[in-house]
C-alpha positions in Angstrom: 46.3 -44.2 -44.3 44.3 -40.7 -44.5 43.7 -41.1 -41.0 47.8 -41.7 -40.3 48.0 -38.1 -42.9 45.7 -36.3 -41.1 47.3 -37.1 -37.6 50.7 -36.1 -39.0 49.4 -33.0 -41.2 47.8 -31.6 -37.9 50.9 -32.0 -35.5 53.1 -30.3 -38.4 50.8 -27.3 -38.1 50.7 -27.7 -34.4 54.4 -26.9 -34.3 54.2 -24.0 -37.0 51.6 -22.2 -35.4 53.9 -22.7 -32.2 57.0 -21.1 -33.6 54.4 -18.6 -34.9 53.5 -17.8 -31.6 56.8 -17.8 -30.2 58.1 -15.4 -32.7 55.6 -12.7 -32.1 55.4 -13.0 -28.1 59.3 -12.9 -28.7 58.7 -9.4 -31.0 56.0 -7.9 -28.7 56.9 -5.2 -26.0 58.0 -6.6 -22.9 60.8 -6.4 -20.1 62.4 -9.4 -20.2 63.9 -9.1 -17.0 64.1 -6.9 -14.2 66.7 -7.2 -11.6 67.3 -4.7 -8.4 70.2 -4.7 -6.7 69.8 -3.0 -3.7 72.5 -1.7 -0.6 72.3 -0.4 2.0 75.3 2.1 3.7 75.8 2.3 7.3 74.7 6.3 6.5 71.1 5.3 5.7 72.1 5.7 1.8 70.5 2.9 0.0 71.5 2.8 -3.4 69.9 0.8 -6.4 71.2 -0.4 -8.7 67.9 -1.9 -11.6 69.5 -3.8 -14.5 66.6 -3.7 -17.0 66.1 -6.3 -20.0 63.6 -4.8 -23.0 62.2 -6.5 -25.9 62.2 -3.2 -28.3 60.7 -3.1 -31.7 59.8 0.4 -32.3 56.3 0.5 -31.1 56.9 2.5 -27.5 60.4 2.2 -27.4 61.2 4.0 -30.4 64.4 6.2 -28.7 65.0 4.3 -25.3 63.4 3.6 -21.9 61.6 5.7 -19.6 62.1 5.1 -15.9 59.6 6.8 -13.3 60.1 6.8 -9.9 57.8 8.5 -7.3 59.0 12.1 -5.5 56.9 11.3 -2.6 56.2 8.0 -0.3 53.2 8.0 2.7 53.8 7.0 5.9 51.5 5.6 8.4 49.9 8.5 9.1 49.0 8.8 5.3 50.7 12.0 5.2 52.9 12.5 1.8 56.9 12.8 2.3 59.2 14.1 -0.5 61.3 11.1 -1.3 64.5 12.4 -3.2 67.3 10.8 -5.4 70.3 11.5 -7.0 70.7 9.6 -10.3 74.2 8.5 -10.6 74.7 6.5 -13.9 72.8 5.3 -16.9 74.3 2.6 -18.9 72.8 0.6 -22.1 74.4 -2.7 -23.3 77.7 -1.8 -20.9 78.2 1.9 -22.4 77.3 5.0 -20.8 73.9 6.1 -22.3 72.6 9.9 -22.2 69.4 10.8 -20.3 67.4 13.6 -19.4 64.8 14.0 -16.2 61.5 15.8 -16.2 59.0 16.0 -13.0 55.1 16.3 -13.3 52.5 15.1 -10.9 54.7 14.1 -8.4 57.0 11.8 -10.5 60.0 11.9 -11.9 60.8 10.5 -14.8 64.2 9.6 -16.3 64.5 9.9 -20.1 67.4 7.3 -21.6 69.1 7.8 -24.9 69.1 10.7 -27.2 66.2 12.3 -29.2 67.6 12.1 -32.7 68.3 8.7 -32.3 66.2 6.1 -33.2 66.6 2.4 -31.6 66.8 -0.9 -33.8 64.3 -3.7 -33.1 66.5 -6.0 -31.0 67.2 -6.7 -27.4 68.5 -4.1 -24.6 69.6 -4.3 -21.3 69.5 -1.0 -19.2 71.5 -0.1 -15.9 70.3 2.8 -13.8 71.8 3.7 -10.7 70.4 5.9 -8.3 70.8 6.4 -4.5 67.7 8.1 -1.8 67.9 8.5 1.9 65.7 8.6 4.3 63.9 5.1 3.1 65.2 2.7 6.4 62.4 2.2 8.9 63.4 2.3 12.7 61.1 -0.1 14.6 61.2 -1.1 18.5 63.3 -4.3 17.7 64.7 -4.5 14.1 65.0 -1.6 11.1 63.8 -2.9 7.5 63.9 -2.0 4.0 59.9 -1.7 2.7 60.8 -1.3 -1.2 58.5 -1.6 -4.3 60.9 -2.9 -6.7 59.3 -2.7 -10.1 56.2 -0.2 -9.3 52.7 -0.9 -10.5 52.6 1.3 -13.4 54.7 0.0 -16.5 53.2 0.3 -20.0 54.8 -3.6 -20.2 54.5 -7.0 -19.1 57.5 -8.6 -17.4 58.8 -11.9 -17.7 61.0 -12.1 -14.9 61.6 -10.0 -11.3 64.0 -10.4 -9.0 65.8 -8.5 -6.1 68.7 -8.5 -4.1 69.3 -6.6 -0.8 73.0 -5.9 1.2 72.5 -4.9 4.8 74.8 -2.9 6.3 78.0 -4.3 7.6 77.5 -6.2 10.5 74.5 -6.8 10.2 72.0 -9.6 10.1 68.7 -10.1 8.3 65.5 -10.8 9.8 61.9 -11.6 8.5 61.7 -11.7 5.0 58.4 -11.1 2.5 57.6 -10.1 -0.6 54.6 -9.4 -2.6 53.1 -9.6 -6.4 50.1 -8.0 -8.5 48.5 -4.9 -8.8 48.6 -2.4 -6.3 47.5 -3.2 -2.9 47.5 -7.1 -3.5 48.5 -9.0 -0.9 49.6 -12.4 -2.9 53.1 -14.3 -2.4 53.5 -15.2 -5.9 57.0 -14.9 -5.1 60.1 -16.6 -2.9 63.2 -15.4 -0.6 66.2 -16.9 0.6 69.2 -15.9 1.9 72.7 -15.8 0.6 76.3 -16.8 1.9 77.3 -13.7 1.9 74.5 -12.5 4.0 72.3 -10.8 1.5 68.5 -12.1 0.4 67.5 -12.3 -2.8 63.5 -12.5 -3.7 62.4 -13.6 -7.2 59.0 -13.4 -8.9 57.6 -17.1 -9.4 55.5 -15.9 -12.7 55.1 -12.9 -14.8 54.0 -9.8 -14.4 51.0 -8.1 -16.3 50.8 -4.2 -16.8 49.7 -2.7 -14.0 51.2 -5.1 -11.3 54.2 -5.1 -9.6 56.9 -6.8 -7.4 57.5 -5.6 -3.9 59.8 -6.8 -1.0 60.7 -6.1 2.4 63.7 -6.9 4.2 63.8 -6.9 8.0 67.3 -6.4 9.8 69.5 -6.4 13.2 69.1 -2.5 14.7 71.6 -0.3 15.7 73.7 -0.3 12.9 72.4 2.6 10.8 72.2 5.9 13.0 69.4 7.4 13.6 68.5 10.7 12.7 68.7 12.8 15.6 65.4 15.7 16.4 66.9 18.4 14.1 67.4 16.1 10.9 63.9 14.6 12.0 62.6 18.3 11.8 64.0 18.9 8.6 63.7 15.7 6.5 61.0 13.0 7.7 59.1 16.5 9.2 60.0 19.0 6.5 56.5 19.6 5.0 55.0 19.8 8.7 57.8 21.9 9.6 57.9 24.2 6.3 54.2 24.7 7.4 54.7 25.9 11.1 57.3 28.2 9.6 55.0 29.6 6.9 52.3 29.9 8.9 54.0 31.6 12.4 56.0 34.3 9.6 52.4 34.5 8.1 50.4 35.4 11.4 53.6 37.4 13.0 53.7 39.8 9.8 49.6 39.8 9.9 50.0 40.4 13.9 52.6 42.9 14.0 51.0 45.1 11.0 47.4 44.9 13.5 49.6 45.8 16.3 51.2 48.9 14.8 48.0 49.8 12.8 44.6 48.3 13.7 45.0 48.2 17.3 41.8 50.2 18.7 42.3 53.2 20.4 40.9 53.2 24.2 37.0 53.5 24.5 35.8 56.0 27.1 34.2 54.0 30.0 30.4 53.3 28.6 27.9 55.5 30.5 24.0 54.3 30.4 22.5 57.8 28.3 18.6 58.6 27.0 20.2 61.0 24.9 20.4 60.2 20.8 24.2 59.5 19.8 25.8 62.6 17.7 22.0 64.0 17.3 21.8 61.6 14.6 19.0 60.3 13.0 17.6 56.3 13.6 19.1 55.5 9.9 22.1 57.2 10.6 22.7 55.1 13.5 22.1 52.2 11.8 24.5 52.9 9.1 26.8 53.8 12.1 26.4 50.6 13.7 26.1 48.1 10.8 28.9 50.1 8.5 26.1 49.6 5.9 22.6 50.4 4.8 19.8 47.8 4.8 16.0 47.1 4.4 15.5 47.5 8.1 17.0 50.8 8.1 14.5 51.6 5.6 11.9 50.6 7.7 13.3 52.3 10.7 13.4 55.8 8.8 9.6 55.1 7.7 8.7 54.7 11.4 9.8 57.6 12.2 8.9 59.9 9.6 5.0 58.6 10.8 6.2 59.3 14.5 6.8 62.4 13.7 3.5 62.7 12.3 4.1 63.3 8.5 3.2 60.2 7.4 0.6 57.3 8.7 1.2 53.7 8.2 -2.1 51.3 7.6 -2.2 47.7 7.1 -4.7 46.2 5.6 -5.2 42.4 4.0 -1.5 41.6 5.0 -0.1 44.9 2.9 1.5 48.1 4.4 0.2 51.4 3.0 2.3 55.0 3.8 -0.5 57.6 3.8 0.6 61.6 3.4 -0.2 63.5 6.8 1.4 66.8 6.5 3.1 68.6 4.0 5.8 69.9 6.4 8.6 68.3 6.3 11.2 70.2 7.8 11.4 68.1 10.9 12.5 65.0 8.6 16.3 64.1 8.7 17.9 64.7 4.7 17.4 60.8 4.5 13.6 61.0 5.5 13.0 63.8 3.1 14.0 61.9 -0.1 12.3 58.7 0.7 9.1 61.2 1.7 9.2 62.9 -1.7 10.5 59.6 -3.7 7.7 57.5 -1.7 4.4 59.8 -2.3 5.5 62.9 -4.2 2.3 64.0 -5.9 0.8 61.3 -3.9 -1.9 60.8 -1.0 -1.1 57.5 -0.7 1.5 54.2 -1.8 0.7 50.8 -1.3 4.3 48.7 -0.4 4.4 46.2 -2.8 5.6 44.9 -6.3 3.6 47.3 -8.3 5.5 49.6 -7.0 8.9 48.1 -6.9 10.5 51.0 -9.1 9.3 53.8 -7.1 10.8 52.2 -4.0 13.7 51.2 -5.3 14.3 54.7 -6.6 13.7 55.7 -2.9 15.9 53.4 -1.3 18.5 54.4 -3.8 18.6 58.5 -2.9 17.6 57.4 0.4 21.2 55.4 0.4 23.2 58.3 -1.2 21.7 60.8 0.9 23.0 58.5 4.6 26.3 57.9 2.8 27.1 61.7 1.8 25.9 62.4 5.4 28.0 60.1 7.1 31.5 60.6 6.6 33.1 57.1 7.7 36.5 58.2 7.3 36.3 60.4 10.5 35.2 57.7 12.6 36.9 54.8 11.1 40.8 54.1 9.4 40.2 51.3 6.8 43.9 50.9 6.7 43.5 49.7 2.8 47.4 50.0 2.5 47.8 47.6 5.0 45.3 45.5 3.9 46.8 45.0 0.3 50.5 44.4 2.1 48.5 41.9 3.9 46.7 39.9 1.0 50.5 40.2 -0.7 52.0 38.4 2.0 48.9 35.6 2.1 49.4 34.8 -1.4 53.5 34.4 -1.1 53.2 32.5 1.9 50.8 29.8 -0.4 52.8 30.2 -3.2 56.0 29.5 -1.0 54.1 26.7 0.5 53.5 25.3 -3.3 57.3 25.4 -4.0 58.4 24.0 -0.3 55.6 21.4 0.5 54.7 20.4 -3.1 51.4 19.8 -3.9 48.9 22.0 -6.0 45.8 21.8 -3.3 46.5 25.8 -2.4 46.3 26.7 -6.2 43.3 24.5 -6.9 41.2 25.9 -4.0 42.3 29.6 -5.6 41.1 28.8 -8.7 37.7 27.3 -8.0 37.3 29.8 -5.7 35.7 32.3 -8.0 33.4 29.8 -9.5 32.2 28.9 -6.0 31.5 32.5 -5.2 29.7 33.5 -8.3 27.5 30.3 -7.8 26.8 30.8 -4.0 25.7 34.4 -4.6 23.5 33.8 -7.7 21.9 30.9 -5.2 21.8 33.5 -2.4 20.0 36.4 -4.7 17.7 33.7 -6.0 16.4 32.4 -2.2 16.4 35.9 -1.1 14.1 36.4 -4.0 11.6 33.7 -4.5 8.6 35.6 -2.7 8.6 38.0 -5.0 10.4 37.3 -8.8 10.0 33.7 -8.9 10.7 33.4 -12.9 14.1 35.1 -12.3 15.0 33.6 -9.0 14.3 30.4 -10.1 16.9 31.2 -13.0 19.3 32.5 -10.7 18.9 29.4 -8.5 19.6 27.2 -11.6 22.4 28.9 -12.6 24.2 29.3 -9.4 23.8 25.1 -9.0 25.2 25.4 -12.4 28.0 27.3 -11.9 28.9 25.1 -8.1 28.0 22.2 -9.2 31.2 20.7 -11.1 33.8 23.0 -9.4 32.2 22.0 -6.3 32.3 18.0 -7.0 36.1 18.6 -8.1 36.8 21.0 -5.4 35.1 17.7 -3.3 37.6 15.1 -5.1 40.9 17.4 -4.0 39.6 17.6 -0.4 39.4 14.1 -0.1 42.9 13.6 -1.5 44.5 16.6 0.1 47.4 15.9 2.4 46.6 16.8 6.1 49.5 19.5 6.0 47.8 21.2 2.9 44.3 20.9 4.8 46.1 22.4 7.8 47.6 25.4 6.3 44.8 26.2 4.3 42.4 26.6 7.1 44.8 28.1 9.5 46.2 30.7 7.0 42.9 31.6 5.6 41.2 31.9 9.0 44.2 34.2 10.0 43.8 36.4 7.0 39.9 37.0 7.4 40.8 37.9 10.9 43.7 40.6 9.5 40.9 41.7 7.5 38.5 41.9 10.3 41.0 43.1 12.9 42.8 46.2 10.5 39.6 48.3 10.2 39.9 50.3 13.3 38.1 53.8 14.9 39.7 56.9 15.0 39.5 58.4 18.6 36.0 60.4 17.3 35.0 56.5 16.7 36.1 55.1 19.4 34.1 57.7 21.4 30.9 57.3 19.3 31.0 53.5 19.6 31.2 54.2 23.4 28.2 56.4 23.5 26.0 54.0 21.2 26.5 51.3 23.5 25.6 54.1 26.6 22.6 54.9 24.5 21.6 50.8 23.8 22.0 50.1 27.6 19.3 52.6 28.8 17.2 51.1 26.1 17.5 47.5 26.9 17.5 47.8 30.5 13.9 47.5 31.7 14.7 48.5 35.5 16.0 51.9 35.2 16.8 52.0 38.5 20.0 49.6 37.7 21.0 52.4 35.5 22.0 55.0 38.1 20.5 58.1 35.4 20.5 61.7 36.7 16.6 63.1 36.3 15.5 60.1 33.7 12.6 60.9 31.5 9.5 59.6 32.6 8.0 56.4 31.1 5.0 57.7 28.4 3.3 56.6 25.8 5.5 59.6 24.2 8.8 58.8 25.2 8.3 55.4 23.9 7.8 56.1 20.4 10.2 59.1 20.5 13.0 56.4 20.6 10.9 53.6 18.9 12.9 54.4 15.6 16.1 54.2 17.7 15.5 51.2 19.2 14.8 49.7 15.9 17.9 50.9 14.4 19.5 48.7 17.6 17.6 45.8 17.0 16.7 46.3 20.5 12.6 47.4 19.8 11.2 44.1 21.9 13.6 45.2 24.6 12.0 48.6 24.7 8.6 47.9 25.0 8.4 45.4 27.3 9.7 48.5 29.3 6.9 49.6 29.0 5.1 47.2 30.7 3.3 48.9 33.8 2.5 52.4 31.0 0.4 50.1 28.6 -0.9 47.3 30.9 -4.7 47.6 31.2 -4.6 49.9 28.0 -5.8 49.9 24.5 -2.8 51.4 23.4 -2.0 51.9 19.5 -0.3 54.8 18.2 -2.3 57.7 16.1 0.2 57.3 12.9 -0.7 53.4 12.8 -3.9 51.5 11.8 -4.7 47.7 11.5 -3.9 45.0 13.9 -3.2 45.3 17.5 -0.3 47.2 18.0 1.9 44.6 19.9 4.0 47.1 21.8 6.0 43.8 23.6 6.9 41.8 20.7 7.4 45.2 18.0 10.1 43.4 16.8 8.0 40.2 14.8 4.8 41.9 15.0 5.5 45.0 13.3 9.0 46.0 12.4 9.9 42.6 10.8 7.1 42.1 8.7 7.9 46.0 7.7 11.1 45.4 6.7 9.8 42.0 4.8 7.5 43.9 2.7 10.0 46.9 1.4 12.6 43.8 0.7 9.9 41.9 -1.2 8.9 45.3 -3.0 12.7 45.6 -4.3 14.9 44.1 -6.5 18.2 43.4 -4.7 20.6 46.2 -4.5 24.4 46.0 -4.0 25.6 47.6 -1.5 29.2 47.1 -1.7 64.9 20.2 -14.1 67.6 18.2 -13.3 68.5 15.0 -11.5 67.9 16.1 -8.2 69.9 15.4 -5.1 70.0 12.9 -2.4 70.6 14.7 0.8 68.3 13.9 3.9 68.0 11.7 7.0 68.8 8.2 7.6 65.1 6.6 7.9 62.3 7.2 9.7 60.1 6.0 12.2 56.8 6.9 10.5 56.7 4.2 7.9 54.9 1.3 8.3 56.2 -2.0 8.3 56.1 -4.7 5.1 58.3 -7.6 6.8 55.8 -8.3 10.1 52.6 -6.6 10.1 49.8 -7.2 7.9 50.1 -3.9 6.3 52.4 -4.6 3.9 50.6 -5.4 0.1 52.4 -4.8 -3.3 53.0 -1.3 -4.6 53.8 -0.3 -0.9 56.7 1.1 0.8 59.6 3.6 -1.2 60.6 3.0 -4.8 57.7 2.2 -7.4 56.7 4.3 -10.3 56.9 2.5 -13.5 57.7 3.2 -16.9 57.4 2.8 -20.4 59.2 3.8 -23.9 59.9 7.2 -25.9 
């Protein structure tokens, strides 16, 4: 008897807990249905028509649905294509229903019913029509609809899926498939079958979970939706790549025509092999000539030749350079040589080049900078055009800004804004390699803080590229390469340049060129121990010193040679360059800190289809979340 009780006790609690269970699936969330109609105009217009069942009981769906549909679809090139639509109606229960659009990340999302107005818990069923071109694909022996019906990315489970697809008039269908689960699954959870009236209809064989989605495709007879001819193919299935040529021809054009007018170099004079110095100037001078700047060789080159001229001596000993006084005339010295000579020893007999005193030659490579700057005045041999220039950078940033607005996409803007990140941490890394052999507490820091400061931008900056869209990789590269060449190009010589640039390279020939008899000089001076060291400091300011003394050759050769202004290791007259003048340089730059020296709904114009999308109905490409369509949803 208690036995019989307990058997009947347990199924009535069976069947509570069921209608228990029933009542609050039946209360939670969910799309109870999810139809799509979809057809397909002789035009290429395909217009869908998604009749949408919701369980709503205040939790997400407080106002009314939210519908999100992609703006752009890939093809099988991976490239991104703007995918418009036109919404057409809204509809809730049978009545029209207000809605609003916004777009972010790509997406556009439709916004039904009306702010102020809140929904009761109950049961509503949602029509949204909207029409898009240019989703047909054209293949060799059939066209076919690829088309994600639900998308992968509702907030909701849904109970039931189904699709129907018209073909155009007169036309027949062809392989059918369809696909179920989250994005990129390639399960059939799902069946097809044709109707009398021509049409297929596909329906979901389970439900589906958040995150998963239901996607057909639909092949059919060709030749009965036209085919975009090479203009409409230009403009709509190759608008981005198009919209890019464009930018990018106006871009170089305006860059190339402003070089033409402006930057064009004047004609050089016909360069003459000369032994005589450039302009009278100094070896520093015609550094800062021909590198536009000063640097630590220079330095070096204007020490060589203040000892070659006898007012100073340069020792080595243990590995260090030491600048011994020689004379206390120095009226021979070039304005550049004087302040370094009365910076560098002063009160001195003697200064040993290296970090304990890395404020008195930093002072001296400071006046010694002013005093080549003052002397030089650039402006007569060189335009900078910085007019031009700033049109220039004007017209580089509207054509990526135009780019943004045409193309989509925010891979321009992104690379612009970790851009100054990048620089600041690449330069803080630079300054800290450059100065490890001598400051290693504070390049160390710098080193540190420059992986700091490129570290994350540079990881993000590496998760865009990977995304970026080949058209955005193209038109970055190209435009920015085009720009540094503007740059590069607009700086031009005045005449006086032009003619100075001519006699340098006149001047660096007849150093360079060991058999003088290639040369074709009138009364060349003769090769001497003399001569060489006369130009030594100009050869060095050429980066041309090896060059110069292996002409030399037959003068030394059997010789003890060494010059009275240097002491310490073999003078190695051949190889001046990494024997002597290198390790110079080395030790002022290790001496020194571093010193600067410088809304609506949208519309659904476009082709008919394209050829570039890759086939769901009879390849093994097809998976779910593929083709046009998708997006998802949720509540508001």
């Amino acid at each position: 008897m208690i036995h019989k009780f307990f058997r009947y006790f347990s199924f009535l609690l069976f069947l509570i807990l069921l209608q228990f269970s029933q009542q609050l699936f039946a209360q939670t969330e969910r799309i109870l249905s999810f139809h799509s109609d979809i057809k397909i105009d002789s035009s290429g217009l395909v217009r869908i028509t998604e009749l949408i069942k919701v369980n709503a009981n205040g939790d997400q769906i407080k106002r009314g649905l939210v519908r999100t549909l992609p703006l752009y679809r890939k093809d099988i090139y991976s490239t991104r294509k703007k995918m418009d639509f036109l919404v057409e109606r809204v509809m809730k229960d049978g009545a029209e229903e207000p809605f609003s659009t916004k777009e972010a990340d790509g997406m556009r999302s439709i916004y039904i019913g009306r702010e102020s107005v809140l929904l009761e818990p109950g049961i509503y069923e949602y029509q949204i029509v909207y029409s898009t071109r240019g989703q047909v694909g054209f293949f060799k022996d059939y066209d076919e609809l690829y088309w994600n019906v639900t998308g992968n990315e509702w907030a909701f489970p849904i109970d039931a899926a189904s699709a129907s697809i018209h073909f155009p008039l007169g036309a027949k269908g062809g392989n059918t498939v369809c696909y179920t689960g989250i994005a990129g699954a390639k399960a059939h959870d799902c069946t097809s079958f044709n109707e009398s009236d021509g049409s297929v209809t596909f329906k979901s064989n389970q439900s589906l979970s958040p995150g998963e989605g239901f996607t057909v495709a639909a092949a059919f007879s060709s030749g009965f939706i036209k085919k975009p001819s090479f203009t409409e193919k230009l403009f709509t299935e190759y608008k981005e790549i198009a919209i890019t040529a464009l930018l990018l021809i106006a871009l170089g054009g305006y860059l190339f025509y402003t070089w033409q007018r402006y930057g064009v170099d004047p004609e050089s004079p016909t360069v003459i092999p000369s032994f005589n110095v450039p302009g009278d100037f100094s070896p520093a001078m015609l550094r800062y000539f021909n590198k536009r700047k000063p640097d630590q060789k220079g330095f070096a080159t204007s020490v060589v030749n203040m000892a070659v001229k006898k007012v100073i001596r340069i020792r080595k000993e243990e590995g260090d350079y030491v600048l011994e006084r020689a004379s206390e005339d120095i009226s021979a010295l070039s304005p550049e040589e004087q302040q370094l000579y009365k910076h560098l020893l002063g009160t001195r007999s003697k200064i040993s080049i290296d970090q304990s005193n890395n404020n008195t030659i930093s002072a001296a490579r400071r006046a010694y900078e002013t005093s080549v700057k003052v002397k030089l005045d650039f402006e007569k041999y060189f335009v900078k055009h910085s007019k031009h220039l700033i049109k220039g950078i004007l017209a580089t940033i509207a054509a990526f800004a135009l780019f943004m607005y045409f193309v989509g996409g925010g891979y321009p803007l992104v690379l612009l804004f970790f851009a100054p990140f990048l620089g600041a941490g690449l330069f803080c890394i630079y300054l800290g390699i450059k100065g490890l052999r001598s400051t290693y507490g504070i390049s160390f820091f710098l080193i540190l803080f420059g992986l700091g400061f490129t570290g994350a931008p540079g990881w993000m900056l590496f998760q865009f590229i990977g995304k970026m869209e080949p058209t955005s990789a193209v038109f970055i590269i190209l435009a920015t390469l085009l720009f540094l060449s503007f740059i590069y190009l607009i700086k031009a010589p005045t005449v006086y340049g032009a003619a100075m640039l001519s006699e340098i390279a006149g001047f660096k020939m007849y150093l360079e060129t060991a058999e003088q008899h290639r040369l074709n000089l009138l009364n060349p001076p003769e090769l001497s121990p003399q001569l060489f060291e006369k130009f030594l400091p100009y050869a060095m300011a050429l980066d041309v010193e090896n060059a110069w003394g292996a002409k030399f050759e037959q003068v030394f050769d059997g010789t003890d040679y060494q010059p009275e202004w240097y002491s310490g290791d073999n003078f190695a007259y051949r190889s001046f360059g990494s024997g002597f003048a290198k390790p110079l340089s080395s030790a002022f730059e290790n001496a020194t800190p571093s010193i600067s020296t410088s809304s609506g709904s949208g519309s659904s114009s476009g082709s008919s289809g394209s050829s570039s999308w890759s086939s769901g109905s009879s390849s093994s490409s097809g998976s779910s979340g593929g083709g046009g369509g998708g997006g998802g949803g949720g509540g508001w």
